[in-house]
N, CA, C and O atoms as a CHARMM CRD file, in Angstrom:
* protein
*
  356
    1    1 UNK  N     -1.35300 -14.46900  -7.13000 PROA 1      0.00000
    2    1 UNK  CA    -0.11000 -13.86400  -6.66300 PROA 1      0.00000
    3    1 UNK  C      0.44400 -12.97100  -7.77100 PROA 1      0.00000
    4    1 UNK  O      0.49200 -13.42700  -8.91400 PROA 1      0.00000
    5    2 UNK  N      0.88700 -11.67000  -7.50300 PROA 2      0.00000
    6    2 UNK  CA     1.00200 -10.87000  -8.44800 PROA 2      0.00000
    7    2 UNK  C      2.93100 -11.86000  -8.46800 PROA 2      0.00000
    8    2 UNK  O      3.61300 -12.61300  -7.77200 PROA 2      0.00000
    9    3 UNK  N      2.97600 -10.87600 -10.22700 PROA 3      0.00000
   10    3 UNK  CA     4.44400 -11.26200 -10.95100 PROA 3      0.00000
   11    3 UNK  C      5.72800 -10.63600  -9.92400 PROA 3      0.00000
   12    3 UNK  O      6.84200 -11.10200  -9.68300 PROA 3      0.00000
   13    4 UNK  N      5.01000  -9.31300  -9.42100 PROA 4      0.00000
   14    4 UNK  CA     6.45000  -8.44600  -8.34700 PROA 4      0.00000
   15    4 UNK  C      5.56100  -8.26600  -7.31100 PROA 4      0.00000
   16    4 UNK  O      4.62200  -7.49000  -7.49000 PROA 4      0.00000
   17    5 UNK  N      5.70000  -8.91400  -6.12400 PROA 5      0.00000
   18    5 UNK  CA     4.90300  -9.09200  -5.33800 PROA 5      0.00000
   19    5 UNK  C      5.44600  -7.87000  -4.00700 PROA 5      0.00000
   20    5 UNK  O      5.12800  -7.87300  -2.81800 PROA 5      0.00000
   21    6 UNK  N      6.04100  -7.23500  -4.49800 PROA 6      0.00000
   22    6 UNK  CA     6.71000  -6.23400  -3.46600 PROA 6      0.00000
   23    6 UNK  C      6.97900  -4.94900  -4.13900 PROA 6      0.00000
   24    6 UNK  O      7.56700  -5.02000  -5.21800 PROA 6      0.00000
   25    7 UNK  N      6.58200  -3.54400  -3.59400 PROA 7      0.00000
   26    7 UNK  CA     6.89100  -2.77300  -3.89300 PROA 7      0.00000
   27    7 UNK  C      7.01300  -1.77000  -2.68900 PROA 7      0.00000
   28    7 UNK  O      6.82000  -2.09100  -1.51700 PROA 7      0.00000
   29    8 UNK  N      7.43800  -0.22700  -3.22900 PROA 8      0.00000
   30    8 UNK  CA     7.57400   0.64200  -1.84400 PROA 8      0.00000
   31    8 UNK  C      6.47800   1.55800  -1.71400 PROA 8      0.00000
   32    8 UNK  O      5.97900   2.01400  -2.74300 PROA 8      0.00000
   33    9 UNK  N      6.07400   1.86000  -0.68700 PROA 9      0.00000
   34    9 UNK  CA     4.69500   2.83200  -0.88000 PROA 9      0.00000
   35    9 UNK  C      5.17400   4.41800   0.28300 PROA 9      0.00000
   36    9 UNK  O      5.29200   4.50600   1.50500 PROA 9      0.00000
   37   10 UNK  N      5.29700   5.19500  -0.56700 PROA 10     0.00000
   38   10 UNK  CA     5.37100   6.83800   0.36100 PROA 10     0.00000
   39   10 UNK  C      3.88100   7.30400   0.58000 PROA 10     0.00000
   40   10 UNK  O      3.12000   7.71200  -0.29700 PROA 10     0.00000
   41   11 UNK  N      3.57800   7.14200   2.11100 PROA 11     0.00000
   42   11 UNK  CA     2.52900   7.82500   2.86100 PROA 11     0.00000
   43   11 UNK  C      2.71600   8.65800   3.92900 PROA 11     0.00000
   44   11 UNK  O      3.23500   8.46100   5.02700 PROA 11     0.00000
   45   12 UNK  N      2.28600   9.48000   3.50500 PROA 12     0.00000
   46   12 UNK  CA     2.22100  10.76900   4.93600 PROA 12     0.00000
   47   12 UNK  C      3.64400  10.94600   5.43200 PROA 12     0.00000
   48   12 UNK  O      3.88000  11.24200   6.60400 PROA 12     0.00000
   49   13 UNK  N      4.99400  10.68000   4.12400 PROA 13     0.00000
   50   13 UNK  CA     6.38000  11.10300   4.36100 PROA 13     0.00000
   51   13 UNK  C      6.87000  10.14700   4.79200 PROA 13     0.00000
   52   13 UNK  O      8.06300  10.09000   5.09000 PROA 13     0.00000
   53   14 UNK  N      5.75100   8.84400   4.96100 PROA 14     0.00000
   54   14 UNK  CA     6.71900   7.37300   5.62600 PROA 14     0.00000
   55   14 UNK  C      7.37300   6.46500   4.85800 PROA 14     0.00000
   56   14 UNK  O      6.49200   5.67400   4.52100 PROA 14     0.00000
   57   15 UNK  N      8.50800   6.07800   4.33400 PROA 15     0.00000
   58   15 UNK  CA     8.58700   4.86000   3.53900 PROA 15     0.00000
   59   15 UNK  C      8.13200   3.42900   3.80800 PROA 15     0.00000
   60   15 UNK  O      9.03200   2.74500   4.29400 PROA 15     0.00000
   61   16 UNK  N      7.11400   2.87300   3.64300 PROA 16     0.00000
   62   16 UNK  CA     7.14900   1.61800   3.71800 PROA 16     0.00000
   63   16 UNK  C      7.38400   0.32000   2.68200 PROA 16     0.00000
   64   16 UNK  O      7.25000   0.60600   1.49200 PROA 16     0.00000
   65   17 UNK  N      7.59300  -0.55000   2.87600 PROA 17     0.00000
   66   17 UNK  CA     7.64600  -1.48400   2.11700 PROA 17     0.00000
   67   17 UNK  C      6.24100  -2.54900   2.44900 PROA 17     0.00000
   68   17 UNK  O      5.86400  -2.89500   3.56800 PROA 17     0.00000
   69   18 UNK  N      5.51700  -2.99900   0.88200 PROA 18     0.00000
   70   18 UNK  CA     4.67700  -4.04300   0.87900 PROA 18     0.00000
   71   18 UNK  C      4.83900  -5.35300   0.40900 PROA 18     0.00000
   72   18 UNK  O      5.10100  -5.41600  -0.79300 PROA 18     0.00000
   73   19 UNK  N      4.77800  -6.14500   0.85800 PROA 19     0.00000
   74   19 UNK  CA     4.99700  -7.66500   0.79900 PROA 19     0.00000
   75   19 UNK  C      3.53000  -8.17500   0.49500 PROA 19     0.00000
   76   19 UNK  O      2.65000  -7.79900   1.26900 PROA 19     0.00000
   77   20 UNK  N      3.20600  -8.95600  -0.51100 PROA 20     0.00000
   78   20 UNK  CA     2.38200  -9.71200  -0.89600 PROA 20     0.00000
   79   20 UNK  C      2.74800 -11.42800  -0.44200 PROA 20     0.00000
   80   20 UNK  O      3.57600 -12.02300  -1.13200 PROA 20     0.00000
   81   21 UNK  N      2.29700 -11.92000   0.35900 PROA 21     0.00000
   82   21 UNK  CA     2.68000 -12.92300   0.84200 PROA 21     0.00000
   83   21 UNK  C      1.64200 -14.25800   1.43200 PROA 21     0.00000
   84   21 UNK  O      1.02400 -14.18400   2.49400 PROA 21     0.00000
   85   22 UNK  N      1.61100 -15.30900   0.62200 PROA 22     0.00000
   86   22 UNK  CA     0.36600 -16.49000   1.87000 PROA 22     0.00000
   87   22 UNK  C     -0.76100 -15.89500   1.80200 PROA 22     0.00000
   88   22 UNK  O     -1.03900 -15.67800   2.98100 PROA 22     0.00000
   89   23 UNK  N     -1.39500 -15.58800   1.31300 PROA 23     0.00000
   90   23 UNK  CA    -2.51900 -14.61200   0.88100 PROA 23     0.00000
   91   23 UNK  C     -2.78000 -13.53400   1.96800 PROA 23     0.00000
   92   23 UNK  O     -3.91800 -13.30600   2.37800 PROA 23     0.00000
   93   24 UNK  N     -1.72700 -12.91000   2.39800 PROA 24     0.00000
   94   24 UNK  CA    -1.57500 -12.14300   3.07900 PROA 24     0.00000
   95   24 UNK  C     -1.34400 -10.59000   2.12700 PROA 24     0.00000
   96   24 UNK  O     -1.46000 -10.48400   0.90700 PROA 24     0.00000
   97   25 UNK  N     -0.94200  -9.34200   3.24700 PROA 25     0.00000
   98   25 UNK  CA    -0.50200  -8.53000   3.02800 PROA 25     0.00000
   99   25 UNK  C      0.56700  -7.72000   4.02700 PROA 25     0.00000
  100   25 UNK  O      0.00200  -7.15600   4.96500 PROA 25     0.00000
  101   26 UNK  N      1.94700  -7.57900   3.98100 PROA 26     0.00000
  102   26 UNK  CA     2.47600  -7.12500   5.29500 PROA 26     0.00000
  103   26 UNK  C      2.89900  -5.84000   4.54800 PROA 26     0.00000
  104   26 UNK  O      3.27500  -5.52600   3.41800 PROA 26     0.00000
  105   27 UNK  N      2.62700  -5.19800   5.84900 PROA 27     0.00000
  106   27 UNK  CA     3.08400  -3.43200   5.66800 PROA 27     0.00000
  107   27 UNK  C      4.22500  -3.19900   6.86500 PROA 27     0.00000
  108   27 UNK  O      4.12700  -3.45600   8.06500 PROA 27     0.00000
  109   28 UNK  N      5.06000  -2.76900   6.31000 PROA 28     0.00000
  110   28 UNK  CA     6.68900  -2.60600   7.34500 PROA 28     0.00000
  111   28 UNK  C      7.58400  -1.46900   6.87700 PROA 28     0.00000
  112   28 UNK  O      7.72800  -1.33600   5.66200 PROA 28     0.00000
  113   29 UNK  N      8.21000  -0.62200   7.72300 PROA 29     0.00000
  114   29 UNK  CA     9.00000   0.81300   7.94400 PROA 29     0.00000
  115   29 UNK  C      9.97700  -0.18800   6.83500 PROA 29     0.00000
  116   29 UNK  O     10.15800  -1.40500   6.88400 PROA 29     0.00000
  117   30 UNK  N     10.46700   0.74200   5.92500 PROA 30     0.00000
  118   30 UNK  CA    11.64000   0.81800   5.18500 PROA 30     0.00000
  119   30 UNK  C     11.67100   0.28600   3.68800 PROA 30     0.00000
  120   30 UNK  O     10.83400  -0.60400   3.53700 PROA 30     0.00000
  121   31 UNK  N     12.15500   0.47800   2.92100 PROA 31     0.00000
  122   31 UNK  CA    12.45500   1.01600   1.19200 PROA 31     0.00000
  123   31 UNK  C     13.48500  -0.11100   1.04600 PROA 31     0.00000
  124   31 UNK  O     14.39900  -0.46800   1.78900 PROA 31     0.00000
  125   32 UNK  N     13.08100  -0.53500  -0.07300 PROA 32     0.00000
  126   32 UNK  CA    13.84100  -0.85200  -1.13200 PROA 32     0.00000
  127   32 UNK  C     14.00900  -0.50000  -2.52400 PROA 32     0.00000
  128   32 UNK  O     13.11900  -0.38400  -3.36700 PROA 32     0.00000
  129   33 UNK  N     15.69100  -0.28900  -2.71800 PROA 33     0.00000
  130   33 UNK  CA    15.66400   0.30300  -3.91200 PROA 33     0.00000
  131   33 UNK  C     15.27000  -0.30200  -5.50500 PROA 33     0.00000
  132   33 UNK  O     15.04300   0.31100  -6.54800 PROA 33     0.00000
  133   34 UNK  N     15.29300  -1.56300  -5.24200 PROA 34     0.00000
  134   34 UNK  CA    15.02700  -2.26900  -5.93000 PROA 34     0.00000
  135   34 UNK  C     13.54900  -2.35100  -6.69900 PROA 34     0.00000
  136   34 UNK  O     13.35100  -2.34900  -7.91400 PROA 34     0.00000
  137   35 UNK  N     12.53400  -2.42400  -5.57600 PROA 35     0.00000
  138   35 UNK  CA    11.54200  -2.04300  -6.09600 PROA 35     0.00000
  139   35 UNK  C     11.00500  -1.17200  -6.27000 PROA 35     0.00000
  140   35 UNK  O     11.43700  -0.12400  -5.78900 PROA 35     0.00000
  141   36 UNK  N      9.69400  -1.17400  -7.10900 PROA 36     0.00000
  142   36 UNK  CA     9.27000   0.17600  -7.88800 PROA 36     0.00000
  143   36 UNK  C      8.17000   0.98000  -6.49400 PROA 36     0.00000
  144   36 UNK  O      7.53200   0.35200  -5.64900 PROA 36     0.00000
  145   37 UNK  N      8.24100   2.36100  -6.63300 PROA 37     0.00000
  146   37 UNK  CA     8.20700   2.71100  -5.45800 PROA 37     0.00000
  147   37 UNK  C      6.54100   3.72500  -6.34100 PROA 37     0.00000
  148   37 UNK  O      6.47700   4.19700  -7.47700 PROA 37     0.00000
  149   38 UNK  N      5.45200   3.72000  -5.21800 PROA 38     0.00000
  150   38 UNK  CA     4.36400   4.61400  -5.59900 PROA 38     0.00000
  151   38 UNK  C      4.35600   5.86300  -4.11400 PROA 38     0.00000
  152   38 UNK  O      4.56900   5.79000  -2.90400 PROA 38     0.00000
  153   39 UNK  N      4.13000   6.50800  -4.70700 PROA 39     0.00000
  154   39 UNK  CA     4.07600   8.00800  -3.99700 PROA 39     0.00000
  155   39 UNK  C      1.99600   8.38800  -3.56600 PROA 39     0.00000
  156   39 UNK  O      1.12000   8.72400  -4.36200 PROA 39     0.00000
  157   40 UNK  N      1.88700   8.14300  -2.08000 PROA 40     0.00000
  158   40 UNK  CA     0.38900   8.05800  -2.07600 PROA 40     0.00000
  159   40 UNK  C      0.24600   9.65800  -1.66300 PROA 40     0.00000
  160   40 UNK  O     -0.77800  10.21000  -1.26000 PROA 40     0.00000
  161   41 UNK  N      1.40600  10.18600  -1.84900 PROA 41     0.00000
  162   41 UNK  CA     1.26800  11.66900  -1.42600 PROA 41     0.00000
  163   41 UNK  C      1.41400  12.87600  -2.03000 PROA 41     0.00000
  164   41 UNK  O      1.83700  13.94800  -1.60000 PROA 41     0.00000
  165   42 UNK  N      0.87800  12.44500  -3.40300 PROA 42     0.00000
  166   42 UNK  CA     0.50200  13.55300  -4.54400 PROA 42     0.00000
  167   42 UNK  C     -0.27000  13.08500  -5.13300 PROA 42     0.00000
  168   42 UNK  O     -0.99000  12.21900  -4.63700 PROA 42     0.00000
  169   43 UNK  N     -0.41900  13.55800  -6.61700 PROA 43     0.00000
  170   43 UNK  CA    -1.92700  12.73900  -7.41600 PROA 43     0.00000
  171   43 UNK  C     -2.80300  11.73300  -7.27200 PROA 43     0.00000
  172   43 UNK  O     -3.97800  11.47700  -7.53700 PROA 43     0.00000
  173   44 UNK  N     -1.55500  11.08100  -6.60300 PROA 44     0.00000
  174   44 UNK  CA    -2.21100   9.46200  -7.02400 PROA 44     0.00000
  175   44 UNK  C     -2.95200   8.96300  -5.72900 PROA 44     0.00000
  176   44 UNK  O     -3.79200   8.07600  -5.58100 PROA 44     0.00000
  177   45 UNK  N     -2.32600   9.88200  -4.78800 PROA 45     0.00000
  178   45 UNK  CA    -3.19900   9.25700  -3.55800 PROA 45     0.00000
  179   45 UNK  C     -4.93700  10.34100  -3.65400 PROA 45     0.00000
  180   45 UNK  O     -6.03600   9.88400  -3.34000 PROA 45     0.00000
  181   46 UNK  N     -4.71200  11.57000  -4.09000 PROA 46     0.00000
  182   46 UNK  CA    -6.25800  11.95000  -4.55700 PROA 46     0.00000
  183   46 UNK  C     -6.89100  11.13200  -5.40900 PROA 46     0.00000
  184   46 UNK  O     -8.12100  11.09200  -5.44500 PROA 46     0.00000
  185   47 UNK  N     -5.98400  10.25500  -6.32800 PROA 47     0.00000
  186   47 UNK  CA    -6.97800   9.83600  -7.17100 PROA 47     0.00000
  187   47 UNK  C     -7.30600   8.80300  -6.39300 PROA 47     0.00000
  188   47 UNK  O     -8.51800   8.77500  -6.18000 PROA 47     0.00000
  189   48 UNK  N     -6.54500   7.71500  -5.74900 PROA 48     0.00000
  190   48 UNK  CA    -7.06600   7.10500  -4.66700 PROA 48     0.00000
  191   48 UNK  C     -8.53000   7.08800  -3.97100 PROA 48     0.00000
  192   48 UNK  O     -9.50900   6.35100  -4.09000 PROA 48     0.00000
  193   49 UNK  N     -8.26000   8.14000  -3.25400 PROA 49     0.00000
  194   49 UNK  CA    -9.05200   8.86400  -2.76900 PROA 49     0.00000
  195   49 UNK  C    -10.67000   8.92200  -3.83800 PROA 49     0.00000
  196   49 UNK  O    -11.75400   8.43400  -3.51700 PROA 49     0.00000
  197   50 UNK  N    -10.35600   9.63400  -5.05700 PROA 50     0.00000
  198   50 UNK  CA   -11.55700   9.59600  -6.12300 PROA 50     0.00000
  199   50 UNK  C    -11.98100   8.36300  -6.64600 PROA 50     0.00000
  200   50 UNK  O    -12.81600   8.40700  -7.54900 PROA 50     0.00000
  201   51 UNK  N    -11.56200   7.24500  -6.24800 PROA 51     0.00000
  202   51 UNK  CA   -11.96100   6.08600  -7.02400 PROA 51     0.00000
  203   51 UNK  C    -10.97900   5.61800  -7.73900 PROA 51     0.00000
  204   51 UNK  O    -10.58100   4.46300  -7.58400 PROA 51     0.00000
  205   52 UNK  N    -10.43400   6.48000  -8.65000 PROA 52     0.00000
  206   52 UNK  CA    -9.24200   6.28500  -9.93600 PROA 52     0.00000
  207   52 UNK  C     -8.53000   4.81200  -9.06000 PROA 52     0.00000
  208   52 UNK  O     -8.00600   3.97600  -9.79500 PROA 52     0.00000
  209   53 UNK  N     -8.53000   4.59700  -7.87900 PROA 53     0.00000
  210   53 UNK  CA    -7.45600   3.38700  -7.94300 PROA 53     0.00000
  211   53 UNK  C     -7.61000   2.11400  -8.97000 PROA 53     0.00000
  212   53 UNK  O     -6.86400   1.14000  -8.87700 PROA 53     0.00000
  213   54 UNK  N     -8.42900   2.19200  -9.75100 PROA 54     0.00000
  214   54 UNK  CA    -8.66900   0.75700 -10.18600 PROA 54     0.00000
  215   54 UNK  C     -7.52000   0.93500 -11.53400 PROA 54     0.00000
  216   54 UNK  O     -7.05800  -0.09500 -12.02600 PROA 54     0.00000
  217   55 UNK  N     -7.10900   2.28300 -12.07600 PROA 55     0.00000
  218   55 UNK  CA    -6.64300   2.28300 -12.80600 PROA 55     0.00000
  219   55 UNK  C     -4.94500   1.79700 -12.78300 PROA 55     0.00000
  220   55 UNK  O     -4.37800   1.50000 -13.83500 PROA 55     0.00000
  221   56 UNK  N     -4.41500   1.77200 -11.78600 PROA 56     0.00000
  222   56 UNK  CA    -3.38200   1.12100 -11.47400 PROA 56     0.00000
  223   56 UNK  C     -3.31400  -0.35900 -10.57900 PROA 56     0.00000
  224   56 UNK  O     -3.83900  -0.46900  -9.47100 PROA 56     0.00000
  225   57 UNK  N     -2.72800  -1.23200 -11.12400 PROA 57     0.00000
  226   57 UNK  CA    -2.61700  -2.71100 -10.60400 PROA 57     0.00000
  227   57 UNK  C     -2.21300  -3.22300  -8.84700 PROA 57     0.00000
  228   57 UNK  O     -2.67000  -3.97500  -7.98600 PROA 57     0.00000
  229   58 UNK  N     -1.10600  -2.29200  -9.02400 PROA 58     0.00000
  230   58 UNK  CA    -0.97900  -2.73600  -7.78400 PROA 58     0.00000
  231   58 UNK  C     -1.45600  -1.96500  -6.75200 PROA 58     0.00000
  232   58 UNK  O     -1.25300  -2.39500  -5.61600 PROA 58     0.00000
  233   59 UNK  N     -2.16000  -0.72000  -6.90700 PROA 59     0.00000
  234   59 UNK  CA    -2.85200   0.13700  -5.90900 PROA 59     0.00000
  235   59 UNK  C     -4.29900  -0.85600  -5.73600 PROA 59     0.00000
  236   59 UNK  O     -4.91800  -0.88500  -4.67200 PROA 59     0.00000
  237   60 UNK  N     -4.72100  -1.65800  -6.96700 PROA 60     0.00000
  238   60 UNK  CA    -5.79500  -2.18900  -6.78700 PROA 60     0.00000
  239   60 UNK  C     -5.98000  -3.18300  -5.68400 PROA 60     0.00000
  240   60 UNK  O     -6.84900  -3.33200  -4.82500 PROA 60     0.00000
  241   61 UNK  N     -4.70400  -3.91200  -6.04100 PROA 61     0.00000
  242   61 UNK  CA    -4.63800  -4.89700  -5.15500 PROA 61     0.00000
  243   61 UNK  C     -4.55600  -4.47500  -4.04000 PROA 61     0.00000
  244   61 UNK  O     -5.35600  -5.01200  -3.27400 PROA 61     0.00000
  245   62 UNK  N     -3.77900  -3.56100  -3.50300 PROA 62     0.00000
  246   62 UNK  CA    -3.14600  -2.82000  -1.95100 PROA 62     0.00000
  247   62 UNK  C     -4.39700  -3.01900  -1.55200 PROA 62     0.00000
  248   62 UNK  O     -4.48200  -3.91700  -0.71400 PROA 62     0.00000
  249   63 UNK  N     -5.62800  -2.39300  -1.91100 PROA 63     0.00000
  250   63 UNK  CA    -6.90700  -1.64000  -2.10400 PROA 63     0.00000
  251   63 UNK  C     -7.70500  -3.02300  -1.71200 PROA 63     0.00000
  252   63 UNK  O     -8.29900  -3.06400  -0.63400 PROA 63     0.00000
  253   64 UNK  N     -7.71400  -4.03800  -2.50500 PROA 64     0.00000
  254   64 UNK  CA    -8.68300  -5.72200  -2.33000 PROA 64     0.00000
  255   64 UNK  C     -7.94500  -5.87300  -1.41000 PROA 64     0.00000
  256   64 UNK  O     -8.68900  -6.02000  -0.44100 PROA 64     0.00000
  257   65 UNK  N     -6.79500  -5.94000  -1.04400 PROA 65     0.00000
  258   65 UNK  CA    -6.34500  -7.21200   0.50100 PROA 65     0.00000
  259   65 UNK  C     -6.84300  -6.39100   1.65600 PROA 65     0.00000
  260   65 UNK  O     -7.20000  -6.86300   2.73600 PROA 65     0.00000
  261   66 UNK  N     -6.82900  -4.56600   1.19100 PROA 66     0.00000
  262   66 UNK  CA    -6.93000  -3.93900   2.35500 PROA 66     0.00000
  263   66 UNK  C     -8.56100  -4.18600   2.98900 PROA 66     0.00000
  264   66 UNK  O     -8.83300  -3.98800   4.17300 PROA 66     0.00000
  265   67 UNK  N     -9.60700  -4.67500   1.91100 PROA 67     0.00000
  266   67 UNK  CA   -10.93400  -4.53800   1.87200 PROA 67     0.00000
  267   67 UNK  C    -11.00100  -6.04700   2.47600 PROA 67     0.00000
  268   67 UNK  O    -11.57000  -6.41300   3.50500 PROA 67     0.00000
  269   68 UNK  N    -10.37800  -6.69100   1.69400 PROA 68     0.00000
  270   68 UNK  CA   -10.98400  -8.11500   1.78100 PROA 68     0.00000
  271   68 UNK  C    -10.08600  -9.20100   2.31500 PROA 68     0.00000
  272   68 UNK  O    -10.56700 -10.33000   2.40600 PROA 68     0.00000
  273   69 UNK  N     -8.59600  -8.95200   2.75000 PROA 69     0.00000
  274   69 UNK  CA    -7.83800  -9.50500   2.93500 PROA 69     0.00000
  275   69 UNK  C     -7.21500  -9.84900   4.38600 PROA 69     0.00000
  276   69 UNK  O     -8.01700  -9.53000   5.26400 PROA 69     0.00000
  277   70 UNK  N     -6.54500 -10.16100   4.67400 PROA 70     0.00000
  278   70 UNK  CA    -5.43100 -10.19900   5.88600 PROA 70     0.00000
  279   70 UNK  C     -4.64100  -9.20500   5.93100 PROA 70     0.00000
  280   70 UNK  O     -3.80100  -9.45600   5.06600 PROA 70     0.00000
  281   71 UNK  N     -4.33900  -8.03500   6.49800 PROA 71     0.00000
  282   71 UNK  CA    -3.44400  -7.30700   6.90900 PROA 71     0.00000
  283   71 UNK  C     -2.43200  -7.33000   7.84300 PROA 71     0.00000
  284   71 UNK  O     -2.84900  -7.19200   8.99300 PROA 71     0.00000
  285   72 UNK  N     -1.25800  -7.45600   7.73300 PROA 72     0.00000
  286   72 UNK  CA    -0.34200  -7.37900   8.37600 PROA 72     0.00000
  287   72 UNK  C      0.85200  -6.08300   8.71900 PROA 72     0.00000
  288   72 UNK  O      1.79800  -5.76400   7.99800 PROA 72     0.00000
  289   73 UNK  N      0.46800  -5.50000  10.01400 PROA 73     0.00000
  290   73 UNK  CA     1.10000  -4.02700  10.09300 PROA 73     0.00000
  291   73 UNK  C      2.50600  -4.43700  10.97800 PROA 73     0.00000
  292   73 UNK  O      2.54800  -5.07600  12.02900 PROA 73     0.00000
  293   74 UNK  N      3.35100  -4.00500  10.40100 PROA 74     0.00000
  294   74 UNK  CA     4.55200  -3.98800  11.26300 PROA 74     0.00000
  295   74 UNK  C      4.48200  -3.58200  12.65000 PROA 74     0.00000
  296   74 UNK  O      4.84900  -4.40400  13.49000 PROA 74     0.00000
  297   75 UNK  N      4.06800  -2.44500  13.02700 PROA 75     0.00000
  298   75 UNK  CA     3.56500  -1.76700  14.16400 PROA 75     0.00000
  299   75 UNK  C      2.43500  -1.10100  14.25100 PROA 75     0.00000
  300   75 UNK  O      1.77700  -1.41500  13.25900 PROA 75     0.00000
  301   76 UNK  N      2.06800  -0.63000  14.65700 PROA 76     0.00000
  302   76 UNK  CA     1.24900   0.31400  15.48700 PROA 76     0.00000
  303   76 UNK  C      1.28700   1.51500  14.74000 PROA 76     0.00000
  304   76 UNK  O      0.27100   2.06900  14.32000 PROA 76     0.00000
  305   77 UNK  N      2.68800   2.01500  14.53000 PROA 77     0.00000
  306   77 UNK  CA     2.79400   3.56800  13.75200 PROA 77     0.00000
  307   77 UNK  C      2.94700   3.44300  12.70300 PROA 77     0.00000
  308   77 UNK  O      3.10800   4.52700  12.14300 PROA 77     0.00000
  309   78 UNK  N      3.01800   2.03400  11.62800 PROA 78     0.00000
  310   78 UNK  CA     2.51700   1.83600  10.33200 PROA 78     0.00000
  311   78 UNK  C      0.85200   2.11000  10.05800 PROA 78     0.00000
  312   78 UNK  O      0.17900   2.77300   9.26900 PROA 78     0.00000
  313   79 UNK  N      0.63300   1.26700  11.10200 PROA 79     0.00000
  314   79 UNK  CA    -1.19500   1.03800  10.95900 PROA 79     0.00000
  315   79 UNK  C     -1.83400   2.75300  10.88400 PROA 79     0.00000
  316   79 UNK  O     -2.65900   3.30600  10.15600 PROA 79     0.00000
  317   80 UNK  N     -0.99600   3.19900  12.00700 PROA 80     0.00000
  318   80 UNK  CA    -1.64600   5.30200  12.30100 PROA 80     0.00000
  319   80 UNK  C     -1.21700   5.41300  10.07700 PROA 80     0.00000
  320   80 UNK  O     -2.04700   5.41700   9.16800 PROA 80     0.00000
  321   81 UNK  N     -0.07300   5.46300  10.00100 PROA 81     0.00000
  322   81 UNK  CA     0.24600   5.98700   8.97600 PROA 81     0.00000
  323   81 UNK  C     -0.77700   5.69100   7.42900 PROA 81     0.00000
  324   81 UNK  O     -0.97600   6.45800   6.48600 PROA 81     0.00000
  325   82 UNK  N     -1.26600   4.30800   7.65700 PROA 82     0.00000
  326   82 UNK  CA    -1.87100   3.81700   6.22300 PROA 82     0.00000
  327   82 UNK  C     -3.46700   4.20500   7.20300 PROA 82     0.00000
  328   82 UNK  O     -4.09000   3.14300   7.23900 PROA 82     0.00000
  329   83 UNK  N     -3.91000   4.81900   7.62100 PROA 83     0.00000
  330   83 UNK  CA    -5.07800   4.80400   8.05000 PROA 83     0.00000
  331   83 UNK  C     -5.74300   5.89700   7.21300 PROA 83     0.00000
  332   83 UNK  O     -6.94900   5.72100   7.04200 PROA 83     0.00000
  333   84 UNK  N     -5.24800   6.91300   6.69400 PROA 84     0.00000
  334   84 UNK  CA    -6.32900   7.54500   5.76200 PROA 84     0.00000
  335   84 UNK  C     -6.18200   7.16900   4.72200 PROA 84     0.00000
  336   84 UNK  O     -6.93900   7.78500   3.97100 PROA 84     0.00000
  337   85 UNK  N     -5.60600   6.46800   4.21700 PROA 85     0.00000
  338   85 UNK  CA    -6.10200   5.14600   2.62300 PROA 85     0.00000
  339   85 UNK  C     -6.56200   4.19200   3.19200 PROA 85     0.00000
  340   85 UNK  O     -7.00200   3.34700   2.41200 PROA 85     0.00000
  341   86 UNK  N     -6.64900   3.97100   4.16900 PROA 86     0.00000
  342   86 UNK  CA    -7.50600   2.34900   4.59400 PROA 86     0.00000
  343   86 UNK  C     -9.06800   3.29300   4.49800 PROA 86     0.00000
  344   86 UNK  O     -9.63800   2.87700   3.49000 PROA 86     0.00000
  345   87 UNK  N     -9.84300   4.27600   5.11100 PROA 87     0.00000
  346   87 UNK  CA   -10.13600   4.97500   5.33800 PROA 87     0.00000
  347   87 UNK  C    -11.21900   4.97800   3.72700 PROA 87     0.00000
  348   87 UNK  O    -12.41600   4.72100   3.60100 PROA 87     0.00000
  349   88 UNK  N    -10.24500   5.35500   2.75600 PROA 88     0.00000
  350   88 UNK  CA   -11.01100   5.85100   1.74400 PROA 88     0.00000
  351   88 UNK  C    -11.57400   4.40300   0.83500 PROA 88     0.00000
  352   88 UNK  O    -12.50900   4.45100   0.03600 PROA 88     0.00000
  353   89 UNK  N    -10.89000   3.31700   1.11700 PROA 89     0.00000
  354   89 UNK  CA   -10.84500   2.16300   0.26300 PROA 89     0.00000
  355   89 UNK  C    -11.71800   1.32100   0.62000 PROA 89     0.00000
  356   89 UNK  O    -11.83700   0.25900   0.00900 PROA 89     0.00000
């Protein structure tokens, strides 16, 4: 279980929030300010894309639950939204 088990992720202009949870993973519409927020819609989602994810922690993980884990999508138009990083990972 990671130390901040929640952060915010910007894809394709969507805010979502990720929950690390029960050896789960839930993906759900909306931001918190609180947590630290990654942007998959500039550099980092090419580097994504190139492999580079291993170099950041919690993209890694996003990356293992998404490969190997339980996913949990809020809806339907979360799942459309994380589908070209599910895609590359």
């Amino acid at each position: 279980m990671p130390e901040r088990p929640y952060f915010n992720l910007i894809i394709q202009n969507q805010k979502l929030a990720v929950f690390f949870a029960s050896d789960k993973l839930f993906i759900k519409k909306g931001f918190n300010k609180d947590y630290i927020t990654y942007s998959m819609d500039n550099t980092l989602y090419e580097g994504a894309i190139k492999g580079s994810i291993s170099k950041d922690r919690k993209l890694k993980q996003l990356a293992k639950f998404i490969r190997y884990g339980d996913v949990c999508f809020e809806t339907m138009d979360v799942k459309r939204v994380m589908q070209p990083f599910i895609k590359k990972v």
